[in-house]
Residue frames as a rotation matrix with the C-alpha (Angstrom) as fourth column:
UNK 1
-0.329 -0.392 -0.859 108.09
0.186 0.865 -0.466 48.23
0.926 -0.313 -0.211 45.23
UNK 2
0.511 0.712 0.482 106.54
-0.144 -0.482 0.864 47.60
0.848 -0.511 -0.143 48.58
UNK 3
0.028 -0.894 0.447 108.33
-0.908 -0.210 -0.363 47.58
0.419 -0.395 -0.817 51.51
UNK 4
0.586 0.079 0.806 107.54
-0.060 0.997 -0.053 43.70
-0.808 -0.017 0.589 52.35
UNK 5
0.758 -0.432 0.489 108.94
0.646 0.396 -0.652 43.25
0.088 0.810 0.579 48.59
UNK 6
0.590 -0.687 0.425 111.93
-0.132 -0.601 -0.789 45.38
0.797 0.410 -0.445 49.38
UNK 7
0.249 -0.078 0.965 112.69
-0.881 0.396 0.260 43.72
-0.403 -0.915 0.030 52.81
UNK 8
0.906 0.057 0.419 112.12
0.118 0.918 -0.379 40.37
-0.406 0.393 0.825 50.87
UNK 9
0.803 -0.591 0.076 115.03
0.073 -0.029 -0.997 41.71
0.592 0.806 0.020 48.34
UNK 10
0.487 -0.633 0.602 117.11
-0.738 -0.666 -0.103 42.95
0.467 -0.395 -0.791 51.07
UNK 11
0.507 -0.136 0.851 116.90
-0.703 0.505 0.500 39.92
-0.498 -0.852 0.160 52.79
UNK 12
0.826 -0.036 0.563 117.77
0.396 0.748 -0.533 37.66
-0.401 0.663 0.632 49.64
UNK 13
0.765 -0.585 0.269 120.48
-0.186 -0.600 -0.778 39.65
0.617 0.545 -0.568 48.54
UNK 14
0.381 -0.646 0.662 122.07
-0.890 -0.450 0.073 39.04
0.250 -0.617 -0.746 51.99
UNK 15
0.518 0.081 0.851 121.43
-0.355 0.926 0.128 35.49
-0.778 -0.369 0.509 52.09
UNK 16
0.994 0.072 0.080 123.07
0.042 0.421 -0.906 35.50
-0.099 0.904 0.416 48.94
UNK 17
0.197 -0.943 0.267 126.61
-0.897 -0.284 -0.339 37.60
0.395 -0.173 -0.902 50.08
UNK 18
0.355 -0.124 0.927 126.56
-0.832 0.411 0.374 34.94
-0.427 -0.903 0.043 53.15
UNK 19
0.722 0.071 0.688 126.58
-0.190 0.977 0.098 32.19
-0.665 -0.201 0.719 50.83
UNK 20
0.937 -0.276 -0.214 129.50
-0.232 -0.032 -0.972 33.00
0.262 0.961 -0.094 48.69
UNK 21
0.027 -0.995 0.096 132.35
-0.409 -0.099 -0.907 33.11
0.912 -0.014 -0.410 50.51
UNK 22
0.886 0.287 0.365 133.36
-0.411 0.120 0.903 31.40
0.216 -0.950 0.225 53.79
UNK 23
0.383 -0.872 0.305 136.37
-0.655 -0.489 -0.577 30.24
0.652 0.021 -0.758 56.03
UNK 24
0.684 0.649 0.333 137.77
-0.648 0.332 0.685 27.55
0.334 -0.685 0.648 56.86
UNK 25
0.211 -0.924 0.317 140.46
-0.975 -0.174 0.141 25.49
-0.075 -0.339 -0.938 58.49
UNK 26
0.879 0.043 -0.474 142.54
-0.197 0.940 -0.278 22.24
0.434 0.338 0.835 57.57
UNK 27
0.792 -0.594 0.139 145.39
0.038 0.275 0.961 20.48
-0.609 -0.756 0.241 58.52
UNK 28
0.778 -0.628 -0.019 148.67
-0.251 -0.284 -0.925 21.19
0.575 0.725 -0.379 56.70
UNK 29
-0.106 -0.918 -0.381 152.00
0.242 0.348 -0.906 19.03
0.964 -0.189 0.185 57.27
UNK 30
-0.336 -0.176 -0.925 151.36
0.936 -0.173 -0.306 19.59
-0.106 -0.969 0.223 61.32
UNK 31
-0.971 -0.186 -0.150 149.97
0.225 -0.922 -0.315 23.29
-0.080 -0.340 0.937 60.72
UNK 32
-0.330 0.944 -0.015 146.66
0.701 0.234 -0.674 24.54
-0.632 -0.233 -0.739 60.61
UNK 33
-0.976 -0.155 0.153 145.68
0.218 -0.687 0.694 26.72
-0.003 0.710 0.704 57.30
UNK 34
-0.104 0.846 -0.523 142.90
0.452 -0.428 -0.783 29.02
-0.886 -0.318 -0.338 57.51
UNK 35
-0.986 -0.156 -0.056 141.76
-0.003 -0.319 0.948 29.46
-0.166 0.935 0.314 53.95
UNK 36
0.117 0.808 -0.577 138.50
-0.546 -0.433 -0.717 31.37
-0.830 0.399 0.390 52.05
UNK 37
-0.599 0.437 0.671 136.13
0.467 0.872 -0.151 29.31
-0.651 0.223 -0.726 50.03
UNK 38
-0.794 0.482 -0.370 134.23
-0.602 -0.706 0.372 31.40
-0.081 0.518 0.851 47.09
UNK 39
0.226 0.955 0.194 130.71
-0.677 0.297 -0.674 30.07
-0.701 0.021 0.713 46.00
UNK 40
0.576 -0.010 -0.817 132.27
-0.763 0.351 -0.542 28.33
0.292 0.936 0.194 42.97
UNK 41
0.976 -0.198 0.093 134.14
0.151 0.916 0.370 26.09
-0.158 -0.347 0.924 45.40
UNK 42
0.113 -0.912 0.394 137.82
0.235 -0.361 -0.903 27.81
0.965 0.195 0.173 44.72
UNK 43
0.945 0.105 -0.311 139.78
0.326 -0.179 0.928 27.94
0.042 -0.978 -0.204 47.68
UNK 44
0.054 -0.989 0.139 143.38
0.507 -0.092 -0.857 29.41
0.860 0.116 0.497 48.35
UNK 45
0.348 -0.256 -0.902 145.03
0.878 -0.249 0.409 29.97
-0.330 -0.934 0.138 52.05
UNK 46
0.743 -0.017 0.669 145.01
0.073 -0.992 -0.106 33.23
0.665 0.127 -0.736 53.86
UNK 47
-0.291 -0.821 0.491 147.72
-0.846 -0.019 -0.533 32.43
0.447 -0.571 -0.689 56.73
UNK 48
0.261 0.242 -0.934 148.18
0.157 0.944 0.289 29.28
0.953 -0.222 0.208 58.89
UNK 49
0.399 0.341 0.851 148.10
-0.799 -0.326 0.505 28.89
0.450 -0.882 0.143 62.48
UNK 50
-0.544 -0.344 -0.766 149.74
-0.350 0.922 -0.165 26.06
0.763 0.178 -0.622 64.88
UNK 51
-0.862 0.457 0.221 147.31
0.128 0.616 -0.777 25.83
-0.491 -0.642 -0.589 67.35
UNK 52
-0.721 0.676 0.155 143.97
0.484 0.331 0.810 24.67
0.496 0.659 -0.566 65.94
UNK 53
-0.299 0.522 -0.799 141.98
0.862 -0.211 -0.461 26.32
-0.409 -0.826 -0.387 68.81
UNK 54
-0.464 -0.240 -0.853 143.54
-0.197 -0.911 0.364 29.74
-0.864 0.336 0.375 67.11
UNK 55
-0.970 -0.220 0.101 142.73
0.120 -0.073 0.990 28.80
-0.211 0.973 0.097 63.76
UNK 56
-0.097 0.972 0.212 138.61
0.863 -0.024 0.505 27.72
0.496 0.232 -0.837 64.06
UNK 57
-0.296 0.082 -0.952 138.92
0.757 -0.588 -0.286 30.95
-0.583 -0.805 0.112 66.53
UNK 58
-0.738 -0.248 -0.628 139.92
-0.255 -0.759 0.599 33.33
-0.625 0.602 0.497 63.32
UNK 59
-0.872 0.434 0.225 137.84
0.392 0.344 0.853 31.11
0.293 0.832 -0.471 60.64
UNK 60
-0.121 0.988 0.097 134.41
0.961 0.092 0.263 31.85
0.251 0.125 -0.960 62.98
UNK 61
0.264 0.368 -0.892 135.02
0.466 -0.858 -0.217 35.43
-0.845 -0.358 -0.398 63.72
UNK 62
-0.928 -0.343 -0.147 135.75
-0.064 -0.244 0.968 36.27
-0.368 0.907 0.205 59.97
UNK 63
-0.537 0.783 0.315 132.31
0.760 0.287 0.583 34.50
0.366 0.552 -0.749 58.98
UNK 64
0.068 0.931 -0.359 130.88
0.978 -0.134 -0.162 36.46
-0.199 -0.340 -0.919 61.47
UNK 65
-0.676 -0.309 -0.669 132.28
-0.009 -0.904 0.427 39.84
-0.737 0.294 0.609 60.08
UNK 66
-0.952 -0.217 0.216 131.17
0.237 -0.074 0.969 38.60
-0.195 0.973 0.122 56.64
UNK 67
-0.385 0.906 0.173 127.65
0.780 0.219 0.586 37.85
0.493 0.361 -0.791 57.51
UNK 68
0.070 0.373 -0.925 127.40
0.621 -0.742 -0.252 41.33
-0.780 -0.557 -0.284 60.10
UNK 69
-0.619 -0.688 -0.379 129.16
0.201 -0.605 0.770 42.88
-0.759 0.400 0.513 56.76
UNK 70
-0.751 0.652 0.109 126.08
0.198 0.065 0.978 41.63
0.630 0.756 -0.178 54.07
């Protein structure tokens, strides 16, 4: 494997992590529920929040963990 074709893999592999899982925030009864999204489209809240500011605050520094993490 050359290292272009092992760069390529690396890179595809990461673009793949990135697109599996992700976080995001809805409204709930007056609260705001920050909840993880798999690739298959299953979702199921991780904690809720009452100011929305907080919630998209947590939702975009999570993605960015996920996608510093792949």
């Amino acid at each position: 494997m050359t290292d272009e074709e092992y760069a390529a893999a690396l890179e595809a592999e990461r673009t793949a992590r990135n697109e599996r899982n992700e976080y995001t925030v809805r409204e709930e009864n007056g609260r705001f529920l920050l909840s993880r999204r798999n690739g298959a489209g299953q979702s199921w809240g991780v904690t809720t929040y009452t100011r929305l500011a907080t919630a998209e605050l947590a939702a975009a520094l999570l993605n960015r963990l996920k996608e510093d993490e792949a």
